[in-house]
C-alpha positions in Angstrom: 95.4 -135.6 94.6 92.3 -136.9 93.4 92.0 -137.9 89.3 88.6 -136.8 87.9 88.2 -138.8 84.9 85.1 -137.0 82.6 83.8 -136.9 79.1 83.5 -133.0 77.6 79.9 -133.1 76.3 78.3 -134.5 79.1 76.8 -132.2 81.2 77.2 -134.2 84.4 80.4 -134.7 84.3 80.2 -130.6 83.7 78.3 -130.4 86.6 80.6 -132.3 88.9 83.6 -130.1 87.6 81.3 -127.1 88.9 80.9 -128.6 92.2 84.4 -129.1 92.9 85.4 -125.9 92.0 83.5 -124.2 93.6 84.1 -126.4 96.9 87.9 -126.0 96.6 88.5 -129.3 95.6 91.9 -129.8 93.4 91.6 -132.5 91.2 93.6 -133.7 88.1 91.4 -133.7 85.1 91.9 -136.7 82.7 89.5 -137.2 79.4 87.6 -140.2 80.3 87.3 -141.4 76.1 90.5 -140.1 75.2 92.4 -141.8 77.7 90.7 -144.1 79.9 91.8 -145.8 83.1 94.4 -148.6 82.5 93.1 -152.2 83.0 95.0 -152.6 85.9 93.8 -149.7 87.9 90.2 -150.6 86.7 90.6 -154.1 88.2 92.3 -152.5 91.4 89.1 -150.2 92.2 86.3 -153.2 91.3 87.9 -155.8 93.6 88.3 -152.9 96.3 85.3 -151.8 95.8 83.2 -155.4 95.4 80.3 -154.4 97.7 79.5 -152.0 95.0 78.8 -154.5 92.4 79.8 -154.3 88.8 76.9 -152.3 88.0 78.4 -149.4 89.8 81.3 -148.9 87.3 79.4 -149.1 84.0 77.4 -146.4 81.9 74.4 -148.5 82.1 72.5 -145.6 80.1 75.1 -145.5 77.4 75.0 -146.2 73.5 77.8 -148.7 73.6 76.3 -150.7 77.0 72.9 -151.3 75.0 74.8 -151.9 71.9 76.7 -154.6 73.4 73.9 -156.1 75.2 75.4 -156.0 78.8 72.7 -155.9 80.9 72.4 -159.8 80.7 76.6 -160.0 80.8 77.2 -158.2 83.7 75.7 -160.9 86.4 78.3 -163.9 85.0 81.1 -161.5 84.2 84.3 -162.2 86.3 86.1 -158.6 87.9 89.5 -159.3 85.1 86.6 -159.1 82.3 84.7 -156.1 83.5 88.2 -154.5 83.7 89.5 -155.4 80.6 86.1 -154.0 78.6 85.8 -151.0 80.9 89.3 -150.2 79.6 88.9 -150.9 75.9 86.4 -148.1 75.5 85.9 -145.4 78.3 82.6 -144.4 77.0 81.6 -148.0 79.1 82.3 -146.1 82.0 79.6 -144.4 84.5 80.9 -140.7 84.2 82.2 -139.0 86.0 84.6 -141.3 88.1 86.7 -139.9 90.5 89.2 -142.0 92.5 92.2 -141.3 94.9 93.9 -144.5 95.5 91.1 -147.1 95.9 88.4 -144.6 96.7 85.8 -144.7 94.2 83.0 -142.5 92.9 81.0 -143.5 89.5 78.2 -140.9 88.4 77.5 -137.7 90.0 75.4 -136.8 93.1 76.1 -134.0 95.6 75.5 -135.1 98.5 77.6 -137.9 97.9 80.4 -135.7 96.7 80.3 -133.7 100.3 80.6 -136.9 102.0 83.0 -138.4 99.8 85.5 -135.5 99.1 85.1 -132.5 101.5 85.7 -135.2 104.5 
C-alpha cells in the first residue's frame, strides 16, 4: 500500500487526499513535518529516481528552501546530502509525496495521479 506523506494546512496536499478518495485509492497517511521520511528511504527514492533530478524532491517554493539559499546548492549537492537535509526538516520536501517502494510522486497534478496510481 502506498504511503502518502502530506502537511495539514496545505491545501494541495488536501487536494491530493480528495483525489484519492474519491478514486478508491488506499493509502497510509503519514504527517510529512511531524515525521518525515527516514534518510535512508529518501536516498533510496533519489538514486532510483535520478532522471528526475534533485529538483523534483524539494519544496522549491518553500520558506525554509529560500531561507537556506538552495537554489544555488542543489546543482553541486551529492544524492547522500540531498537525503540527509530532506530528512532533517520535512517542510524541505515538495508536498505531497507519495511512494510505494521506489515509485515516486513529489507535488500534486491529476493527470499524473491517474497515470501514476489508478494503473
Amino acid at each position: 500500500m502506498p504511503t502518502f506523506y502530506c502537511y495539514q494546512r496545505c491545501s494541495t496536499c488536501k487536494k491530493a487526499e480528495r483525489w484519492l478518495v474519491e478514486h478508491g485509492v488506499a493509502f497510509d497517511k503519514v504527517d510529512l513535518v511531524a515525521t518525515p521520511p527516514a534518510e535512508v528511504d529518501l536516498l533510496r527514492w533519489l538514486t532510483a529516481n535520478q532522471a528526475r533530478g534533485l529538483r523534483y524532491f524539494f519544496n522549491t517554493s518553500g520558506q525554509h528552501y529560500r531561507q537556506l539559499g538552495l537554489k544555488d546548492q542543489l546543482d553541486t549537492m551529492t544524492l547522500q546530502q540531498a537525503a540527509q537535509l530532506l530528512a532533517s526538516d520535512g517542510k524541505l520536501i515538495k508536498r505531497p509525496l507519495m511512494v510505494e517502494g521506489e515509485h515516486v510522486t513529489a507535488g500534486f497534478k491529476p493527470a499524473v495521479y491517474e497515470q501514476e496510481w489508478l494503473s
